[in-house]
C-alpha positions as CSV (number, residue, x, y, z in Angstrom):
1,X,14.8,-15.5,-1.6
2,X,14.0,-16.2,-5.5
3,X,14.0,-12.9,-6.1
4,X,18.3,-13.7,-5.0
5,X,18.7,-17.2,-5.4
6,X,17.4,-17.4,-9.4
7,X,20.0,-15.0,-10.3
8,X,23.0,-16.2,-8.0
9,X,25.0,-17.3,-11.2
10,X,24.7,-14.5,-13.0
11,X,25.7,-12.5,-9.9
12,X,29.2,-14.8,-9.5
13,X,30.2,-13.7,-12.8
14,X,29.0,-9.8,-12.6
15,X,31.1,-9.8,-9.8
16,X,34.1,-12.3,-11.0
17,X,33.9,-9.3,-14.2
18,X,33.8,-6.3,-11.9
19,X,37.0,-7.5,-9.2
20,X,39.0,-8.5,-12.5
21,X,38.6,-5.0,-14.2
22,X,39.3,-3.8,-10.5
23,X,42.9,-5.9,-10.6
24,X,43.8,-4.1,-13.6
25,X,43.8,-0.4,-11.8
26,X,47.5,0.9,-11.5
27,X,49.1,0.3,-8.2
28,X,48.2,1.3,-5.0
29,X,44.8,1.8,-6.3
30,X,44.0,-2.4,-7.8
31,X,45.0,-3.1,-4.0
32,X,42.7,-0.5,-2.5
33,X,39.8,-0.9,-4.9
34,X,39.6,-4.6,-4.3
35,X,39.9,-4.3,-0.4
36,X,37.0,-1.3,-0.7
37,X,35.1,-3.8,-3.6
38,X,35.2,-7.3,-1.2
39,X,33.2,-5.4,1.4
40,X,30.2,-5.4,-0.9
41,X,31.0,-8.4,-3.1
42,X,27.8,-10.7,-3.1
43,X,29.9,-13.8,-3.7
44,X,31.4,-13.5,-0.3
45,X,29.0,-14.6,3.0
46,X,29.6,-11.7,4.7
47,X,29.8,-8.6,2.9
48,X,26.9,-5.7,2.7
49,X,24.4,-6.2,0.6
50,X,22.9,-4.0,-1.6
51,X,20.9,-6.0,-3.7
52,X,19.0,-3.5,-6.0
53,X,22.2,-2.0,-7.2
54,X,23.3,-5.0,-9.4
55,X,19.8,-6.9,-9.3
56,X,17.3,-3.8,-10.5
57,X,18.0,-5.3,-14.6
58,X,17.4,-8.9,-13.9
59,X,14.3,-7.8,-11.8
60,X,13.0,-5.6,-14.6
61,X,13.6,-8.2,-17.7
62,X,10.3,-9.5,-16.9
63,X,9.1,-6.3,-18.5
64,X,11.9,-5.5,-20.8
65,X,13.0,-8.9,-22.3
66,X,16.6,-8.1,-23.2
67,X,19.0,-10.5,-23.8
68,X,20.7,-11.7,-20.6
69,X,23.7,-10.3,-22.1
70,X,22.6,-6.7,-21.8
71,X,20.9,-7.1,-18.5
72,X,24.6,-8.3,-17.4
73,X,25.9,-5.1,-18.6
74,X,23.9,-3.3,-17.0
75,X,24.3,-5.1,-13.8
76,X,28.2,-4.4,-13.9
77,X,27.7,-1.1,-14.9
78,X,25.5,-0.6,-11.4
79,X,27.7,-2.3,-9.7
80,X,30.7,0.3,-10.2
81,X,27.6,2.8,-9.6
82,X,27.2,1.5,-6.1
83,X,31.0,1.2,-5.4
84,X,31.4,5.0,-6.2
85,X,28.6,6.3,-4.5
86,X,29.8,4.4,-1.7
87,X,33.0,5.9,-1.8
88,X,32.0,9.5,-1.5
89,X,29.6,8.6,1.1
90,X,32.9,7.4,3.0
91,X,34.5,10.7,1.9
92,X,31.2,12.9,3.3
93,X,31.2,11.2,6.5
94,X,34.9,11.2,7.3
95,X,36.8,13.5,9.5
96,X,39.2,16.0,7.7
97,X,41.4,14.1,5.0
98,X,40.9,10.5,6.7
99,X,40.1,9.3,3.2
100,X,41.3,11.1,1.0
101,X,43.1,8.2,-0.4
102,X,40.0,7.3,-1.5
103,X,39.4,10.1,-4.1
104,X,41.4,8.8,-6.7
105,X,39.8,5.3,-6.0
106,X,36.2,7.1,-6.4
107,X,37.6,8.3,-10.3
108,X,38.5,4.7,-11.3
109,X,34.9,3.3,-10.3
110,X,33.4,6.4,-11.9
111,X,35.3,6.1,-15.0
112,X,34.8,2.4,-15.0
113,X,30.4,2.4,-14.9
114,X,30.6,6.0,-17.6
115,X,32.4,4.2,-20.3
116,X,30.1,1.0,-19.6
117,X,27.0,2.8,-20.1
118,X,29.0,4.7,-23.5
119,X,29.0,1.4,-24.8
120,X,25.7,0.9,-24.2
121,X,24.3,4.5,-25.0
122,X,25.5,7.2,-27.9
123,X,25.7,10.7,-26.9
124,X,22.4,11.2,-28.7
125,X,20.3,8.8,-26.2
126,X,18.2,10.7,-23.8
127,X,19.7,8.0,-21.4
128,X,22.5,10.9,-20.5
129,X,19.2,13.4,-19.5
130,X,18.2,10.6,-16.8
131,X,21.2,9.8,-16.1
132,X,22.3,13.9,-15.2
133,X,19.0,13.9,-13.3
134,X,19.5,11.1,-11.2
135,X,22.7,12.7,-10.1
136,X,21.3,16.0,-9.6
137,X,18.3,14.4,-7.5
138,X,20.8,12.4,-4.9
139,X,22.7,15.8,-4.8
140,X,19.5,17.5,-3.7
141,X,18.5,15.1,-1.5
142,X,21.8,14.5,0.3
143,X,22.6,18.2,0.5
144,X,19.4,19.4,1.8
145,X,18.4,16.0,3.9
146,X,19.2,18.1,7.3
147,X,16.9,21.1,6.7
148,X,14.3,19.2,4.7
149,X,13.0,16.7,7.1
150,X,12.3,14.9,4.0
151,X,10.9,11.8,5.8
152,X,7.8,13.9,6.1
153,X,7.8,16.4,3.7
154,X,8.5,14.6,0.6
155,X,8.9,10.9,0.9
156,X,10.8,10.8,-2.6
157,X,13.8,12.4,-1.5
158,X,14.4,9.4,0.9
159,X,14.8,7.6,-1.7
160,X,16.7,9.9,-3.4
161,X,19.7,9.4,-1.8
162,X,19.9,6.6,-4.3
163,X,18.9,7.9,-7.5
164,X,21.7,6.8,-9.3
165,X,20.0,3.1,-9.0
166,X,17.7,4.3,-11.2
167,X,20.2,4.4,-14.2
168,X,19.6,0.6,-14.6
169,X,15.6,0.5,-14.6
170,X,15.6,3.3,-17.2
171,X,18.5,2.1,-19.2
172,X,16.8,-0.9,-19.6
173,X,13.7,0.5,-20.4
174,X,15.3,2.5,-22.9
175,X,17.1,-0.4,-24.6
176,X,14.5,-2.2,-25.2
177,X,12.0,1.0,-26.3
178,X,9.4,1.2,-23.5
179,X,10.3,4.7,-22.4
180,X,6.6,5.3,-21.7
181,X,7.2,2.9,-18.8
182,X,10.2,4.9,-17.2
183,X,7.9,7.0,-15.1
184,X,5.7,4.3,-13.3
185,X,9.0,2.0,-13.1
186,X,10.4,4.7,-11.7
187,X,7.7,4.8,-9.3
188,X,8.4,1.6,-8.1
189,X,11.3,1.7,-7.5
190,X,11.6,5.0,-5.6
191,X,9.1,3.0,-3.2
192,X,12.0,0.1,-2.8
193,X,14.2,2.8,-2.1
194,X,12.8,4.9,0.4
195,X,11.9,1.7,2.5
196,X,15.5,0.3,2.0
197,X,16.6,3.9,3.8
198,X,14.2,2.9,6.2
199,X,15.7,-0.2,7.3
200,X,18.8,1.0,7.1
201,X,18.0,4.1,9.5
202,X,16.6,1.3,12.1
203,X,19.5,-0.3,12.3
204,X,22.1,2.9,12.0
205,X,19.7,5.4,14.7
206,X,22.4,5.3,17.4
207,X,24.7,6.0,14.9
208,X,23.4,8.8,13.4
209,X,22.1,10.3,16.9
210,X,25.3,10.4,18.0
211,X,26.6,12.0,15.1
212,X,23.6,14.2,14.3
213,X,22.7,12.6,10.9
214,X,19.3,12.5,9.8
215,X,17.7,9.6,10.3
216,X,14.2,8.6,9.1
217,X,13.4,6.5,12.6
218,X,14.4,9.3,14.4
219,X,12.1,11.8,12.2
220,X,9.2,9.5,12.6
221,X,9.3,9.1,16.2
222,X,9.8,12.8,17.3
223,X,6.6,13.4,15.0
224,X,4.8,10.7,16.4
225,X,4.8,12.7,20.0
226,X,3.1,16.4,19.9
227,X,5.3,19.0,20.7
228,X,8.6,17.7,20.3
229,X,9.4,17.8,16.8
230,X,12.0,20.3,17.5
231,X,13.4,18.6,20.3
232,X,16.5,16.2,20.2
233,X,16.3,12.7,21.1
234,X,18.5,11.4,24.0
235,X,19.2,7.9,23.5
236,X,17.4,6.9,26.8
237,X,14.7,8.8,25.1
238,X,14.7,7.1,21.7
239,X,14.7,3.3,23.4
240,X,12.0,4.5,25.4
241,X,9.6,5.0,22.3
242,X,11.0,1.7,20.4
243,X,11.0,-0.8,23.4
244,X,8.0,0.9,25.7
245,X,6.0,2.8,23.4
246,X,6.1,0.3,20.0
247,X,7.3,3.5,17.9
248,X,9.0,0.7,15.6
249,X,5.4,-0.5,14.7
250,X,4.2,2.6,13.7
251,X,7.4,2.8,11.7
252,X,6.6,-0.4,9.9
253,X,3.2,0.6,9.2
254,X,4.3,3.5,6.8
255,X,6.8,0.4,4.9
256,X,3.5,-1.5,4.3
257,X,1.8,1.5,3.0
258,X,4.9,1.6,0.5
259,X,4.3,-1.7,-0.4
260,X,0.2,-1.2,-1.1
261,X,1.3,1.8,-3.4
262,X,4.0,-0.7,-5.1
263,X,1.5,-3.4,-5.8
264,X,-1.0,-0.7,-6.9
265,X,1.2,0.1,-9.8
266,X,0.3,-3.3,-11.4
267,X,3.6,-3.4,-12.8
268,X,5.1,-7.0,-14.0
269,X,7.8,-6.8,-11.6
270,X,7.4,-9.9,-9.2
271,X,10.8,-10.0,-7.8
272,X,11.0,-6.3,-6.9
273,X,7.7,-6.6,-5.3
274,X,8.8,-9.9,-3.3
275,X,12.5,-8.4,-2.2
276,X,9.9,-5.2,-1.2
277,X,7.7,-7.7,0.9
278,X,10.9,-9.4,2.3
279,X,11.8,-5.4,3.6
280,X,8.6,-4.4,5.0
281,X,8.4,-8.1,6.7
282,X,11.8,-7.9,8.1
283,X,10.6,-4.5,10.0
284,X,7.5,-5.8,10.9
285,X,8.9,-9.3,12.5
286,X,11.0,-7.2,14.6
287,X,8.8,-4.8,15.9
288,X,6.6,-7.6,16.9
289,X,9.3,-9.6,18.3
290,X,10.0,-6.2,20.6
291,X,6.6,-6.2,21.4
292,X,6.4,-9.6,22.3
293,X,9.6,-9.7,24.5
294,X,8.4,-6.4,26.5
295,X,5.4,-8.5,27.5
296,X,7.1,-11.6,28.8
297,X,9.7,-9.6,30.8
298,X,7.1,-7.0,32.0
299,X,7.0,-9.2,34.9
300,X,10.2,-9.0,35.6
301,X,11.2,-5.3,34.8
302,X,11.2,-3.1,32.1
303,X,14.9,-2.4,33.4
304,X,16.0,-5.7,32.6
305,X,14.6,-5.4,28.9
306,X,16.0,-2.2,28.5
307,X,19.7,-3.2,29.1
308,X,18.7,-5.9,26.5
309,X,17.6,-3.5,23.3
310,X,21.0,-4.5,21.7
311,X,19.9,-8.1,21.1
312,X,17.5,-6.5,18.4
């Protein structure tokens, strides 16, 4: 994990910066924002991580060769980015006004990341353009997700859904006057992206079935079997193709086609690539894992196996 580990310093104080500025929100919110902010707080062993949100400028200095100063900037800004985003996501997902103490919270992160990237940006940098766009992209892709089957019909929108990521490759870029790069860097890292949302669909499908989300496992299996494309999944159904049928190595396969496209960029970005690799390994390793444990139990049942799935 150098892609983690050579930047773990920097990320103690991104994240020492971000929970101060967080303590100084008037009351109830300081309270709320920090209980919301230590789920995701890198420092701490057991939070979510989201690694790209508040990594993306340290990866990218290798091109841009900012001061570490700015790239820190950028990293906080990001990391109020991620917090907000993940705050409506709550909001989207809840059940009539169950968090609606959360809107006010969502304003506060909001605020915080616009007037970091004001100090950063004038009103005259075509940083706000991007920056508009990337907002308008994750509202296209989360709205129209459903209808879109976007999975198969245009692979960018997955990664869409975090477009606002993006503010950090192309404000770096920017910064340091290599705007001719934004579009293949951009490139990149929509390919990072849109496996992320594929690992993250893996391990949320039961979830979203149950709700009716869409999910990109989901997607790829029912157009992996003719004819049912239209059908829904049962759960019984779904295992069936994972555990029986190896649908997760299919799956995989499409990550490592990501990955061939990312390294055919030839971009100077070794750390993206490697946190890329360590994705499309993760999903690889498991499906051969599954594969592996169907064959030593086939003796014994495929029932037995079955009642097992949840240990992957």
């Amino acid at each position: 994990m150098d892609w983690f580990s050579a930047h773990k310093e920097s990320m103690d104080e991104v994240f020492g910066e971000a929970e101060h500025l967080i303590r100084a929100f008037p009351e109830p919110l300081n309270h709320h924002g920090l209980a919301y902010f230590a789920k995701f707080d890198a420092r701490q062993e057991k939070s979510t991580k989201n690694y790209i949100c508040y990594l993306l400028p340290y990866w990218i200095q290798e091109i841009t060769q900012l001061p570490t100063e700015v790239v820190k900037k950028l990293s906080s800004a990001n990391v109020f980015v991620m917090l907000y985003y993940f705050v409506v996501d709550d909001i989207m997902d809840s059940t009539k006004g169950a968090h609606k103490d959360k809107l006010p919270l969502a304003n506060l992160f909001q605020l915080q990341f616009q007037m970091m990237y004001r100090a950063l940006f004038p009103p005259q940098s075509p940083f706000w353009h991007y920056y508009e766009t990337y907002v308008l992209e994750w509202a296209d892709a989360v709205a129209g997700e459903p209808s879109g089957d976007y999975f198969h019909t245009d692979k960018r929108k997955v990664a869409w859904k975090a477009s606002p990521v993006k503010n950090a490759s192309t404000g770096a870029l920017l910064l340091a006057g290599q705007a001719e790069l934004i579009p293949a860097v951009t490139g990149a890292v929509e390919q990072v992206l849109a496996t992320l949302q594929m690992l993250d669909d893996w391990a949320d499908w039961e979830e979203d079935l149950d709700e009716g989300s869409y999910n990109c496992l989901l997607a790829f299996l029912r157009g992996s079997v003719e004819g049912s494309e239209g059908v829904s999944p049962t759960p019984d159904w779904v295992k069936q193709m994972i555990y029986v049928r190896d649908g997760l190595e299919g799956y995989s396969e499409v990550a490592v086609r990501h990955h061939e496209e990312l390294l055919a960029l030839d971009l100077s970005m070794k750390e993206l690539s490697q946190f890329h690799f360590s994705l499309v390994d993760r999903l690889r390793v498991t499906a051969k894992e599954i594969k592996e444990k169907r064959n030593q139990l086939l003796s014994g049942g495929l029932s037995y196996f079955m009642s097992n799935s949840s240990n992957f």
